[in-house]
N, C-alpha and C positions, 0 to 999 in steps of 0.2 A: 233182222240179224245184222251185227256190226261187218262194217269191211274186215279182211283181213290186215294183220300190220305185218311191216314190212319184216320186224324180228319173228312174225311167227312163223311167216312162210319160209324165211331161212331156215330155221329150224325143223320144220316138216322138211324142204330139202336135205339136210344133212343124212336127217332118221328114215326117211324114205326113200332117196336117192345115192346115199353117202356121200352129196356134195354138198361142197363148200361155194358158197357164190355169194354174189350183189344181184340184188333183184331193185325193177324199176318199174311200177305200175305203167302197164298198157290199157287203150280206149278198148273199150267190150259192152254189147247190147245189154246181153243180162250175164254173161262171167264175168270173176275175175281175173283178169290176164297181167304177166308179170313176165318182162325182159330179164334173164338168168345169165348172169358174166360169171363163169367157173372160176376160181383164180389160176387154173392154166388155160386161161382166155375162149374156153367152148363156150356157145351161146345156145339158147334155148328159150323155148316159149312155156312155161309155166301155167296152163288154164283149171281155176278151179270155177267149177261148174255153180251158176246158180241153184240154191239149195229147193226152189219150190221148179223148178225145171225136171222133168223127171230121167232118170239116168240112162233109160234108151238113147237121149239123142247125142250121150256123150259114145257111146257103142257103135251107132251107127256114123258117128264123124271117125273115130277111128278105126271101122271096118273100110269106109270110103278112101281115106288114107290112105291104108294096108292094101284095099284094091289098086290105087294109082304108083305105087311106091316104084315099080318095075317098070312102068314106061312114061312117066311125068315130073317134071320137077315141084315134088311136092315135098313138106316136111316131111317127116321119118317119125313118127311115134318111139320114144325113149322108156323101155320098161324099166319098171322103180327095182330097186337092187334086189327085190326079193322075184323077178322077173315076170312080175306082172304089169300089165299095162294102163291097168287104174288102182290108182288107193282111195283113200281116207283124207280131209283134211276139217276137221271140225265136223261141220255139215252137210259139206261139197265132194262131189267127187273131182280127182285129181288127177290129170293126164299132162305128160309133159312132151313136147316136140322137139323137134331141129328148129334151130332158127336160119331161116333163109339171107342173105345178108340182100341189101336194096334200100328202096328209096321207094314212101309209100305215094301210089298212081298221084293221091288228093294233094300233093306237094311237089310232083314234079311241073316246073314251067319251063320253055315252054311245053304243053302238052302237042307235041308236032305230029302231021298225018301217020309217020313212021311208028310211033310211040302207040296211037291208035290201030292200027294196021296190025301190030306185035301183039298188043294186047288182045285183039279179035281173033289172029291165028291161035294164041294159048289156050283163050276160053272154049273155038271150038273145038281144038284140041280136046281139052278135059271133057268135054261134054260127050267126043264120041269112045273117050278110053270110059266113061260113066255109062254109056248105053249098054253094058250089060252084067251093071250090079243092081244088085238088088238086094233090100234090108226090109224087117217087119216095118220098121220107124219110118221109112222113106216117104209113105204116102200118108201123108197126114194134112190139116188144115196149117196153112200158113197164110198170114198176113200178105207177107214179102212176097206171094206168089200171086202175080198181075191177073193168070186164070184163075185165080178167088177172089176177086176186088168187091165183087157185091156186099162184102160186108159191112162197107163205110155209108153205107143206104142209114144204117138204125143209127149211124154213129154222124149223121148229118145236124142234128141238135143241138148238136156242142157246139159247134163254127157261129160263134156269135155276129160276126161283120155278115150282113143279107149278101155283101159282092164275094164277098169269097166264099160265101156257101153256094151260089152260082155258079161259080166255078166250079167247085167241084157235083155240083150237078150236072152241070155239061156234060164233065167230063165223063162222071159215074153212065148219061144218057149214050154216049156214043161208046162206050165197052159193052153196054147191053144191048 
């Protein structure tokens, strides 16, 4: 499937959201994510969902939202004009946020103990306002989750250099 361009996604904004904006490709694992400047200056985070991703986990990112909304600084989920909180955009599904205004962690320097310190208070923050949601999609196999890592055992055959796949032996020996 093609990326989206940038005239269609305005266009889905218009007819979906009745806004008018400039969108700016944003970095994303597997969505497409796009910076939305209204031209009365709101900002917005525009994510259309990769299309073989399946659409619970776009459900349960913005039930997780809709949970933190009342005591965390988190985006705001933005329902499309017709006041639903996902559409259509081609292939993908289409949920739009607030955009938070900052400066992202991987480019602030320097990165000082303070800055560290803030970011550890937030995280357990969210972590203990998250300790009592719950979504079907929540438990599921992830990659990104350190208590699943046994998975790079099958996936050891690729690492072609003999020292780096030592390494990650090692490391794979002392998580098990």
């Amino acid at each position: 499937m093609s990326k989206p361009t940038l005239l269609d996604v305005q266009s889905f904004l218009q007819t979906a959201y009745q806004l008018k904006a400039t969108v700016t490709p944003l970095p994303g694992e597997y969505d497409a994510n796009f910076h939305v400047v209204a031209t009365d200056g709101q900002q917005f985070v525009l994510k259309l969902m990769h299309p073989e991703q399946p659409d619970e986990l776009v459900e349960l990112q913005i039930a997780a939202l809709n949970h933190l909304a009342d005591t965390q600084p988190v985006p705001r989920v933005v329902p499309l004009a017709s006041g639903e909180q996902v559409g259509r955009f081609q292939q993908r599904m289409a949920w739009m946020i607030s955009h938070l205004p900052g400066q992202l962690y991987a480019t602030v320097r320097p990165q000082t103990a303070v800055l560290r310190h803030n970011l550890g208070q937030l995280l357990g923050n969210l972590h203990l306002a998250l300790a009592n949601f719950a979504h079907p999609t929540l438990h599921r196999s992830l990659k990104w989750d350190l208590s699943q890592a046994g998975w790079i055992r099958e996936q050891l055959p690729l690492i072609e250099d003999d020292g780096r796949q030592a390494i990650v032996q090692r490391f794979l020996a002392d998580y098990e």
